[in-house]
C-alpha positions as a Markdown table, in Angstrom:
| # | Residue | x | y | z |
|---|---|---|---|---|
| 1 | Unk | -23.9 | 55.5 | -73.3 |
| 2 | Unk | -21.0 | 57.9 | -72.7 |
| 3 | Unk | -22.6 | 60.7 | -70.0 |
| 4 | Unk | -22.0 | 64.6 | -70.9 |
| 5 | Unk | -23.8 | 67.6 | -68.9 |
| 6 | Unk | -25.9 | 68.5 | -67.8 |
| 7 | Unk | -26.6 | 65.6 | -65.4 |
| 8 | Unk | -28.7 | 66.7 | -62.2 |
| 9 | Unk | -26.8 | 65.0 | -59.4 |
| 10 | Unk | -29.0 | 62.5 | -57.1 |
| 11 | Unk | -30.3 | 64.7 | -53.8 |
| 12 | Unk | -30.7 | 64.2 | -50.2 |
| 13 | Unk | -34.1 | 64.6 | -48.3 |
| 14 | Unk | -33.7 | 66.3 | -45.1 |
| 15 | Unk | -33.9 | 64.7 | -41.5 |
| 16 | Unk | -33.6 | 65.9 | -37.8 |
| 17 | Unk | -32.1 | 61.9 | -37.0 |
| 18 | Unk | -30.4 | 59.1 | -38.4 |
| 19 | Unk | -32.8 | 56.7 | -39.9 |
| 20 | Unk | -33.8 | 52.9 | -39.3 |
| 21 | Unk | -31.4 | 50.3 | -40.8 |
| 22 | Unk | -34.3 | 49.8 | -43.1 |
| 23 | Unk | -34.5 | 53.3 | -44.3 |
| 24 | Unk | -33.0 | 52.7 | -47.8 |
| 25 | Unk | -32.2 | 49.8 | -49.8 |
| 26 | Unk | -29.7 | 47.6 | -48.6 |
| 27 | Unk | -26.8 | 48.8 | -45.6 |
| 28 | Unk | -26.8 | 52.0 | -44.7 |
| 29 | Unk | -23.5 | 53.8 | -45.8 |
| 30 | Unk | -22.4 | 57.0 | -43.6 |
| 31 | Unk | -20.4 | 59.5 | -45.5 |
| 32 | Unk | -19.5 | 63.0 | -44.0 |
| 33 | Unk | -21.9 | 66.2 | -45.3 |
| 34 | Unk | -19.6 | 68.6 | -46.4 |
| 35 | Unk | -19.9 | 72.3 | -46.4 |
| 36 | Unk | -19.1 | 73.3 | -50.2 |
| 37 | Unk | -20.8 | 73.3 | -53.5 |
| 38 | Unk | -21.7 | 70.3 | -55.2 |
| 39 | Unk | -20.2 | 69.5 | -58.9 |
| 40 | Unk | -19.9 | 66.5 | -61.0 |
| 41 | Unk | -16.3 | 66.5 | -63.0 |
| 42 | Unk | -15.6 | 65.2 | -66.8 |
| 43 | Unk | -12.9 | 64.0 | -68.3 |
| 44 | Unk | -13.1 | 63.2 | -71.9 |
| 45 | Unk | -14.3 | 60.3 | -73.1 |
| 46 | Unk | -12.3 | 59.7 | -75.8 |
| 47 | Unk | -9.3 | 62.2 | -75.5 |
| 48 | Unk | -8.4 | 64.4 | -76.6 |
| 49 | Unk | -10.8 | 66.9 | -74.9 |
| 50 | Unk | -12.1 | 69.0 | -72.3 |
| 51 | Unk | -12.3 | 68.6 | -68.6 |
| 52 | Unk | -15.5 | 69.6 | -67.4 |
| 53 | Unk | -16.3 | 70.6 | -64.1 |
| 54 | Unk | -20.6 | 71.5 | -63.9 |
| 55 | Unk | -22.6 | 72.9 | -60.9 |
| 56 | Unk | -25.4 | 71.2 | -59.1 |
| 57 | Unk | -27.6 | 74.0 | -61.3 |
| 58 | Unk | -25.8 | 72.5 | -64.7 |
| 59 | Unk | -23.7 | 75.3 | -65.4 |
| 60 | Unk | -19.9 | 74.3 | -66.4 |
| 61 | Unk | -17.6 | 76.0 | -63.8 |
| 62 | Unk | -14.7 | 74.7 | -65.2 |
| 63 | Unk | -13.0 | 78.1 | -65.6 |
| 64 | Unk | -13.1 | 79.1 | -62.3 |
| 65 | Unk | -10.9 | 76.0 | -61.0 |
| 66 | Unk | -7.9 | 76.1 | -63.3 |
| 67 | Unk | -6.5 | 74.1 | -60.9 |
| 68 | Unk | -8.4 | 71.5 | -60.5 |
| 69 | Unk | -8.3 | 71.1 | -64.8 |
| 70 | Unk | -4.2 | 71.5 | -65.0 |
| 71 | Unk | -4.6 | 68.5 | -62.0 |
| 72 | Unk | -7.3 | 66.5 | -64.0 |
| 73 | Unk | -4.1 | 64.8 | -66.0 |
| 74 | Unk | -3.6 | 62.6 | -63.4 |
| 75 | Unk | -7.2 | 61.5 | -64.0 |
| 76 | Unk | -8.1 | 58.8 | -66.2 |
| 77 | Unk | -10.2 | 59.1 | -69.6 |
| 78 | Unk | -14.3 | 58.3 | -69.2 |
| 79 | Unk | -14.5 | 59.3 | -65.7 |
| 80 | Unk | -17.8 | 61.1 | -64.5 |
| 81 | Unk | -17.2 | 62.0 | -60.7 |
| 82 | Unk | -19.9 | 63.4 | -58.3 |
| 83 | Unk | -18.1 | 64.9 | -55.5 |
| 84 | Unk | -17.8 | 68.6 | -53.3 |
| 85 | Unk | -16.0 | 71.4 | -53.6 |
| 86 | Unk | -13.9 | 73.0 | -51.0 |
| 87 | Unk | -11.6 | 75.3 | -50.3 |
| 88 | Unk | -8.5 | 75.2 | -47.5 |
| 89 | Unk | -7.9 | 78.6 | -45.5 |
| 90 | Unk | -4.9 | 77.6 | -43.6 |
| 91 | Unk | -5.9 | 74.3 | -41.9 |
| 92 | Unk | -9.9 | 75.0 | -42.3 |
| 93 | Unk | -12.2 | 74.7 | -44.6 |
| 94 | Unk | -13.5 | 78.0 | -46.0 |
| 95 | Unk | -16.7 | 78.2 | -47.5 |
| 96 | Unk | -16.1 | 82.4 | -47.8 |
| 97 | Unk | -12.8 | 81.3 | -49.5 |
| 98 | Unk | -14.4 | 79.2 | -52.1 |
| 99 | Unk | -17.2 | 81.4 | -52.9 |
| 100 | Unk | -14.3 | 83.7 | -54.1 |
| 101 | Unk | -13.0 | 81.1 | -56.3 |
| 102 | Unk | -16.8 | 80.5 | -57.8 |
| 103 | Unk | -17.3 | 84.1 | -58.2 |
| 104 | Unk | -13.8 | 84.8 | -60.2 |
| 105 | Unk | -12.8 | 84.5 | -63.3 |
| 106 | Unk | -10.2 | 85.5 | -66.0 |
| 107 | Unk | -6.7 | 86.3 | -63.9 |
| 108 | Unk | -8.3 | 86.6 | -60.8 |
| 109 | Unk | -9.1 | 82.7 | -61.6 |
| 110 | Unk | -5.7 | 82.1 | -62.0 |
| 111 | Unk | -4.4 | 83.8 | -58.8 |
| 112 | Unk | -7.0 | 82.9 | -56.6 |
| 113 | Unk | -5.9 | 79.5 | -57.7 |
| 114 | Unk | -2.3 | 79.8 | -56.1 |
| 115 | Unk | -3.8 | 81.6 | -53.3 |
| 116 | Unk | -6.7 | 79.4 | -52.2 |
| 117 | Unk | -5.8 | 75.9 | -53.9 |
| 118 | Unk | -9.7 | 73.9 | -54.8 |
| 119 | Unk | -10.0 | 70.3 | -53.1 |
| 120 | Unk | -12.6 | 67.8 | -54.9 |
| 121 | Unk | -13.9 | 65.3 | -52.4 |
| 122 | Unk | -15.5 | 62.5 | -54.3 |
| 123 | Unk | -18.3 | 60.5 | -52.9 |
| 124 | Unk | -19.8 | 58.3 | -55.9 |
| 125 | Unk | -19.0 | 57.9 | -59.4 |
| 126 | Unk | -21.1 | 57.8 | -62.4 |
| 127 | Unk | -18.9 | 56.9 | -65.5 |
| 128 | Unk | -15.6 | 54.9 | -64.9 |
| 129 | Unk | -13.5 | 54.2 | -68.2 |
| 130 | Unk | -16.1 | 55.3 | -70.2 |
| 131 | Unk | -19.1 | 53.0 | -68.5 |
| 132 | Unk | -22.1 | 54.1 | -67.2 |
| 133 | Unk | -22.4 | 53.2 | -63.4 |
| 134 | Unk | -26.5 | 54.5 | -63.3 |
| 135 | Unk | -27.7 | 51.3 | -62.7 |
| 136 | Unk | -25.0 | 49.8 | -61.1 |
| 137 | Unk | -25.6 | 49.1 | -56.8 |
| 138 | Unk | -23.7 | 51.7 | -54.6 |
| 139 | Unk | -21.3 | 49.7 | -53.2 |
| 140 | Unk | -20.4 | 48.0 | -56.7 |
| 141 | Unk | -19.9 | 52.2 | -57.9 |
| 142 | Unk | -17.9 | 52.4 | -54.6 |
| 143 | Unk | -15.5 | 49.7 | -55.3 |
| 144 | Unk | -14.8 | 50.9 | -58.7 |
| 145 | Unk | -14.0 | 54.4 | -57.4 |
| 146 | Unk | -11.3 | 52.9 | -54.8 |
| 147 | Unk | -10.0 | 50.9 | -57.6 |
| 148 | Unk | -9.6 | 53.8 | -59.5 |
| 149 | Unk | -7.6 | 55.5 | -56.7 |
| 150 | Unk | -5.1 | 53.2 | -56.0 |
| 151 | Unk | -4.4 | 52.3 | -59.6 |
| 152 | Unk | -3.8 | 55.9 | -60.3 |
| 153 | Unk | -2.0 | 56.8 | -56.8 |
| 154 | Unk | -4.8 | 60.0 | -56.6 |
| 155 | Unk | -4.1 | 62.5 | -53.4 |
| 156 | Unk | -4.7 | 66.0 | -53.4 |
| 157 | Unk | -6.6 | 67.8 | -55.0 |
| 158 | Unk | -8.7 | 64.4 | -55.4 |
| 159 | Unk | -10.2 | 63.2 | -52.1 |
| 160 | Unk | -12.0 | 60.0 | -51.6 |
| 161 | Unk | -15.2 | 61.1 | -49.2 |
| 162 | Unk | -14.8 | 58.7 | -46.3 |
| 163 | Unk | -17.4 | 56.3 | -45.4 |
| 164 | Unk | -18.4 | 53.9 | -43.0 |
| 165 | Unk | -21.6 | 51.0 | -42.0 |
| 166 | Unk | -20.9 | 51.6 | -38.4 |
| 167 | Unk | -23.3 | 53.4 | -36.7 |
| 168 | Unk | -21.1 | 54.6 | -33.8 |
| 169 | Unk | -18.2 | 56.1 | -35.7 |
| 170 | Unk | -21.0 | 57.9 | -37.5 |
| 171 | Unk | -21.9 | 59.4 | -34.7 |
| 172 | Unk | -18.6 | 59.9 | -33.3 |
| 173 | Unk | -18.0 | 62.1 | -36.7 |
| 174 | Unk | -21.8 | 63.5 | -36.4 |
| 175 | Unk | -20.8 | 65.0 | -33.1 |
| 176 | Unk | -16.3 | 65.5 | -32.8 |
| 177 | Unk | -16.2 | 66.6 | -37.0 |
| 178 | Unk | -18.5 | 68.9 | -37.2 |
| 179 | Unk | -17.2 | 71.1 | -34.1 |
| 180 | Unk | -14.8 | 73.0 | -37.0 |
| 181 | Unk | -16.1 | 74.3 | -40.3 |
| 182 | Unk | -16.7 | 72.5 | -43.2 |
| 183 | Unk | -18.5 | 69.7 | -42.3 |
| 184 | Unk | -22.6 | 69.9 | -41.7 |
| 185 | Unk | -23.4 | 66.5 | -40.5 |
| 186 | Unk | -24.0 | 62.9 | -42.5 |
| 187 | Unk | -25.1 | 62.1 | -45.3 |
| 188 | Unk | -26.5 | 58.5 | -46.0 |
| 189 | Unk | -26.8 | 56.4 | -48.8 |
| 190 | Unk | -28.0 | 52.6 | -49.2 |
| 191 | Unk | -25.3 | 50.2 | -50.5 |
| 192 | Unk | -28.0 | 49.0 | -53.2 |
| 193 | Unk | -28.7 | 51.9 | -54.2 |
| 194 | Unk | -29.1 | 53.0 | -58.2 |
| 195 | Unk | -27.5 | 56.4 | -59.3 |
| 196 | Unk | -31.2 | 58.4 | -59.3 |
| 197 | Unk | -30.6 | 61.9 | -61.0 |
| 198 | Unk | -32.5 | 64.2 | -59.9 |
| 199 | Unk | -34.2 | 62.1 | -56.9 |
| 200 | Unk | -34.1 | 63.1 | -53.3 |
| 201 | Unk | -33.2 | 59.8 | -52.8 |
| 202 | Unk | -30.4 | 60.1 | -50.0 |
| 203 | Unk | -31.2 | 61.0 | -46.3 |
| 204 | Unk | -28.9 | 64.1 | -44.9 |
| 205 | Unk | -29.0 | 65.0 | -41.2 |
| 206 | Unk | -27.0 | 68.2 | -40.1 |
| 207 | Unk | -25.5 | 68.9 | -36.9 |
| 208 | Unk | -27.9 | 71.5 | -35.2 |
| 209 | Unk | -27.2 | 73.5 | -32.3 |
| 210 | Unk | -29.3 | 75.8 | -29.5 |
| 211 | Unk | -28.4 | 79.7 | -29.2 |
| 212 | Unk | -29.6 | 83.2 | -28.7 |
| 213 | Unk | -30.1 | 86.1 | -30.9 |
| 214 | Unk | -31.6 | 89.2 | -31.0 |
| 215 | Unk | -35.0 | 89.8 | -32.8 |
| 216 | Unk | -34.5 | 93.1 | -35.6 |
| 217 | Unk | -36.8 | 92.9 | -37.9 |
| 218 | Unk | -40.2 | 91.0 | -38.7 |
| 219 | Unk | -42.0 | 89.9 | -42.0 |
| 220 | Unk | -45.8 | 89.9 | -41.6 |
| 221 | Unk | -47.4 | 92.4 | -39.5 |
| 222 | Unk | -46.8 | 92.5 | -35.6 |
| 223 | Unk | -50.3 | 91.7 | -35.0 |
| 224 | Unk | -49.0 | 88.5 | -37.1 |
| 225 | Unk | -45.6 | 88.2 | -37.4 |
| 226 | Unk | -44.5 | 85.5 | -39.9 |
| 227 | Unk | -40.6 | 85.1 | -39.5 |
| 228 | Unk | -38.1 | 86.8 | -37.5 |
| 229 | Unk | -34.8 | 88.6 | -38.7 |
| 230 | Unk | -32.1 | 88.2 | -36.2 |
| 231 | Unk | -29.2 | 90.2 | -35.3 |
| 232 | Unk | -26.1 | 89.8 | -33.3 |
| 233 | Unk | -24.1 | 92.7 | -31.3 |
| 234 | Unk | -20.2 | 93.2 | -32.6 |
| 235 | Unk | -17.8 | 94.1 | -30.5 |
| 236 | Unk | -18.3 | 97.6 | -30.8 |
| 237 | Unk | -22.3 | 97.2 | -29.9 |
| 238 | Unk | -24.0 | 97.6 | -33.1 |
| 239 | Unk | -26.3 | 95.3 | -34.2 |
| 240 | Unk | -25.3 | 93.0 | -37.6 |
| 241 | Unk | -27.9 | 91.0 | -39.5 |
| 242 | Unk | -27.1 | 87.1 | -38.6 |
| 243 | Unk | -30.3 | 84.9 | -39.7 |
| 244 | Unk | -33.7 | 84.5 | -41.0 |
| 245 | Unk | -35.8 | 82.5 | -39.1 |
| 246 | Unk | -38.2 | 79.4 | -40.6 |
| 247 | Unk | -42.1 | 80.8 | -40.3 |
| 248 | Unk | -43.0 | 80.8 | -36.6 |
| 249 | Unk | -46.1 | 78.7 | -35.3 |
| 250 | Unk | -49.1 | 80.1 | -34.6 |
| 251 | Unk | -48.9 | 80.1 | -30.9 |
| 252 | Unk | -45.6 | 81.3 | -31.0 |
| 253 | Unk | -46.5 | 84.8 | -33.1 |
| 254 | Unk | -49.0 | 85.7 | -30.8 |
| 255 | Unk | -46.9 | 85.5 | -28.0 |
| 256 | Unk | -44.3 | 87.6 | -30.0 |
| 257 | Unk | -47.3 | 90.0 | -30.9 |
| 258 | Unk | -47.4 | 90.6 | -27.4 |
| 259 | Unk | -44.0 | 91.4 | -26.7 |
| 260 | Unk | -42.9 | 93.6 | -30.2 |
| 261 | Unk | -42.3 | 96.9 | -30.6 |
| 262 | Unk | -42.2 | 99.0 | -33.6 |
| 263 | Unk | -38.5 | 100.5 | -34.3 |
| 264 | Unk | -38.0 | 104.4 | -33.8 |
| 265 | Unk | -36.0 | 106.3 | -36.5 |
| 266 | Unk | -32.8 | 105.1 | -34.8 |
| 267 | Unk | -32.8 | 101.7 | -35.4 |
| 268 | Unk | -29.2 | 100.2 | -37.1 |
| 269 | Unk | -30.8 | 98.1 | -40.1 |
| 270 | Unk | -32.7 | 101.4 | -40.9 |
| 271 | Unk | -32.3 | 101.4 | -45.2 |
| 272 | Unk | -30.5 | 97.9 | -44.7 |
| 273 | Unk | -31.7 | 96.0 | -47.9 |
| 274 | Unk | -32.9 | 92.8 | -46.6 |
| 275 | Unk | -33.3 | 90.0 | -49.5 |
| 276 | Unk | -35.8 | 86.6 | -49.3 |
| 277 | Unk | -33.1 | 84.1 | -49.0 |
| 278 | Unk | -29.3 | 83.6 | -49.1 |
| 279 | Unk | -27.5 | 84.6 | -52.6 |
| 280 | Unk | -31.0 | 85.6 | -53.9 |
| 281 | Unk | -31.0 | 89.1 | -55.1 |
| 282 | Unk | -35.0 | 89.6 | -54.5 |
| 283 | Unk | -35.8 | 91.9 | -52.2 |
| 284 | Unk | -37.9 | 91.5 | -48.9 |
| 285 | Unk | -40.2 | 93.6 | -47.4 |
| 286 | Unk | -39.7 | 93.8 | -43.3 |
| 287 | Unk | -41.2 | 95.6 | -40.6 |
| 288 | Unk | -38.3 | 97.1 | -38.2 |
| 289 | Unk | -38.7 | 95.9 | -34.6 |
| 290 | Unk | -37.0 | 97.3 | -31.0 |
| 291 | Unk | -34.3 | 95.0 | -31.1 |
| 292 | Unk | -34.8 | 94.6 | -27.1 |
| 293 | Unk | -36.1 | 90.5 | -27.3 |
| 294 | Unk | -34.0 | 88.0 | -27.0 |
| 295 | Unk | -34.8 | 84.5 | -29.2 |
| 296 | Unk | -33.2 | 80.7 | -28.8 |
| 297 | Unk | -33.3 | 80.0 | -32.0 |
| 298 | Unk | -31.9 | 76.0 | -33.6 |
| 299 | Unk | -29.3 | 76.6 | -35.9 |
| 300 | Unk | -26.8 | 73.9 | -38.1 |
| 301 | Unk | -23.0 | 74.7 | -38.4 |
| 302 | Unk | -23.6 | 76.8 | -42.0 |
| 303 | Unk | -22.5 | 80.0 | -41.4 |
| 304 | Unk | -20.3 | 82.9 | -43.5 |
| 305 | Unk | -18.5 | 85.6 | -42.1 |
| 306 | Unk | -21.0 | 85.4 | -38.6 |
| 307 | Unk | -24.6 | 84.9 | -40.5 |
| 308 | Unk | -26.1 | 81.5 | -40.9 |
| 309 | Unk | -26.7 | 80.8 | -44.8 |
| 310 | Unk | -29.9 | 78.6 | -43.8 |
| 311 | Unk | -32.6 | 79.6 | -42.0 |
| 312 | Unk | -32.5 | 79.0 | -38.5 |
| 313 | Unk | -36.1 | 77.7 | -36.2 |
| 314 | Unk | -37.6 | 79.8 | -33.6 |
| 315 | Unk | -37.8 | 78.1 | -30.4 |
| 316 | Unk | -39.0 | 80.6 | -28.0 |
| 317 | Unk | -38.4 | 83.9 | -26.3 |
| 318 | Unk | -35.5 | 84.7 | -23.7 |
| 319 | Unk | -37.4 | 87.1 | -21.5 |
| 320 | Unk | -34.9 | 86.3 | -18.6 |
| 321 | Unk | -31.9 | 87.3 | -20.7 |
| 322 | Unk | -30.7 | 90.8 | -21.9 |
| 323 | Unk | -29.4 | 91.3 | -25.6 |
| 324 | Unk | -25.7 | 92.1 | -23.7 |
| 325 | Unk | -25.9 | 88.6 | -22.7 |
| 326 | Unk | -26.6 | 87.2 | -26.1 |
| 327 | Unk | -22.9 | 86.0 | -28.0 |
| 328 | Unk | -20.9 | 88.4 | -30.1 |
| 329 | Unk | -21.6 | 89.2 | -33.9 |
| 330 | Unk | -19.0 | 86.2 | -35.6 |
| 331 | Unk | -19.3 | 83.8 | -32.0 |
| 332 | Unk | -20.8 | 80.6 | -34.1 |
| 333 | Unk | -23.2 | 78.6 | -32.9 |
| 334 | Unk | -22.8 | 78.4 | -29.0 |
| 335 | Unk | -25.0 | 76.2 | -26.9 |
| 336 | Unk | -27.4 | 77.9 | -25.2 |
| 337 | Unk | -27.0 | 77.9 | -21.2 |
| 338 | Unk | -30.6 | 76.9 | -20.1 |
């Protein structure tokens, strides 16, 4: 069976560690989590015809990345390739640069292309010369896909994901590669592992970090407050919007329901539109606070242009620091000091 999209790629559950050896069938394989958006590429099967490029959602994308399909002729008939997209600024990866090239089209496509060059980084393959790798063990998908590679001399745009069975480099690259942006953490796979569409079947741990920010906004009430909006300072002292916080524990919003304030008329994020998650147009109803508490909050490495794109986890209340002491709007995620 040739493969055509949509095909939902194979998902990763979420974990604070790296698992037991026995965690998934067979060795566990350590691969780098990158910070872009996931797609599965086409090439025709037979040619002549289209390269495909689809989103994790199922929509074809194809005509955002005219690079990557002018490129795609160095690619061989029949292959389906599940991989990440990113985007070089410079020597960095940009996740602010590629959601320019996702959002373009038409001639900005086709500049944006020249400007900011698209990098696929392939981590498994589904379909090698036309055959169906579903079924097929990991590490037999894996050899295939390094076969295919050096029989067809691939380098950039096409990236082989690196990988590894030893647990110390992993976390050598768990702790020195995700310092810079672009990569999140690991993602693990077993090598006898089936292709499972669909299936949270791999086991992602992201880098997470301890820092302060300053509590704006609430939802819930501030007899019970439910999640926290959080703000950072800019250089020139007003407060920007950074992060949405998981909901808080019980224990934890009454303590905060002691400590709140209600927001005077002069508060910053006054007619701010505040929305229930990142990229989601759907707005949410807040409660505007005195931004005068300090929070440690746990963050991972995700951020765009100073915000953190997933929510970050309450930890507790900084009564002993001021909001001056809490790092500049755009700072990243510092280590807290105590």
């Amino acid at each position: 069976m040739v493969l055509r999209p949509p095909v939902e790629p194979m998902l990763a559950q979420a974990r604070n560690s790296l698992p037991p050896p026995s965690a998934l069938p067979g060795d566990l394989i350590f691969q780098p989590k990158w910070d872009g958006y996931r797609a599965i590429l086409f090439t025709p099967c037979p040619s002549p015809g289209p390269v495909l490029l689809q989103s994790r959602r199922g929509a074809l994308i194809q005509a955002r990345f005219p690079d990557l399909v002018g490129a795609a002729s160095s690619l061989p008939d029949g292959l389906v390739l599940d991989g990440e997209l990113v985007v070089l600024a410079g020597e960095r990866l940009s996740f602010e640069a590629l959601q320019r090239r996702a959002a373009s089209g038409g001639r900005t496509a086709a500049r944006l292309a020249g400007e900011l060059p698209a990098h696929f980084v392939v981590f498994d393959a589904l379909q090698i010369d036309g055959r169906e790798l579903l079924r097929t063990p990991y590490i037999e998908r894996r050899a295939c896909l390094e076969a295919t590679f050096t029989e067809h001399r691939l380098s950039d745009p096409w990236r082989l994901c690196p990988e590894t069975t030893d647990v110390a480099l992993a976390q050598e690259w768990f702790t020195s590669w995700t310092q810079a942006p672009g990569i999140e953490g690991l993602v693990i796979r077993g090598s006898q592992q089936r292709y499972l569409p669909g299936a949270r079947a791999l086991i992602k741990v992201r880098r997470r970090d301890t820092t302060e920010a300053i509590v704006g906004a609430i939802t819930g009430t501030p007899r019970r407050p439910q999640t926290l909006l959080l703000g950072r300072l800019d250089q020139g002292g007003v407060l920007r919007p950074v992060g949405r916080s998981t909901p808080v524990r019980p224990d934890a919003a009454q303590h905060l329901a002691e400590q709140l304030t209600l927001a005077g008329p002069d508060h910053p994020w006054q007619g701010v539109r505040f929305t229930t998650s990142w990229g989601s147009r759907t707005p949410l109803d807040v409660v505007l606070v005195k931004p005068d508490l300090v929070a440690e909050i746990d963050v991972d490495t995700s951020q765009n242009r100073g915000a953190w794109r997933h929510p970050v986890r309450f930890i507790r209340l900084r009564l002993d620091v001021t909001v001056r002491d809490v790092p500049r709007f755009g700072a990243g995620a510092i280590p807290s000091a105590g």
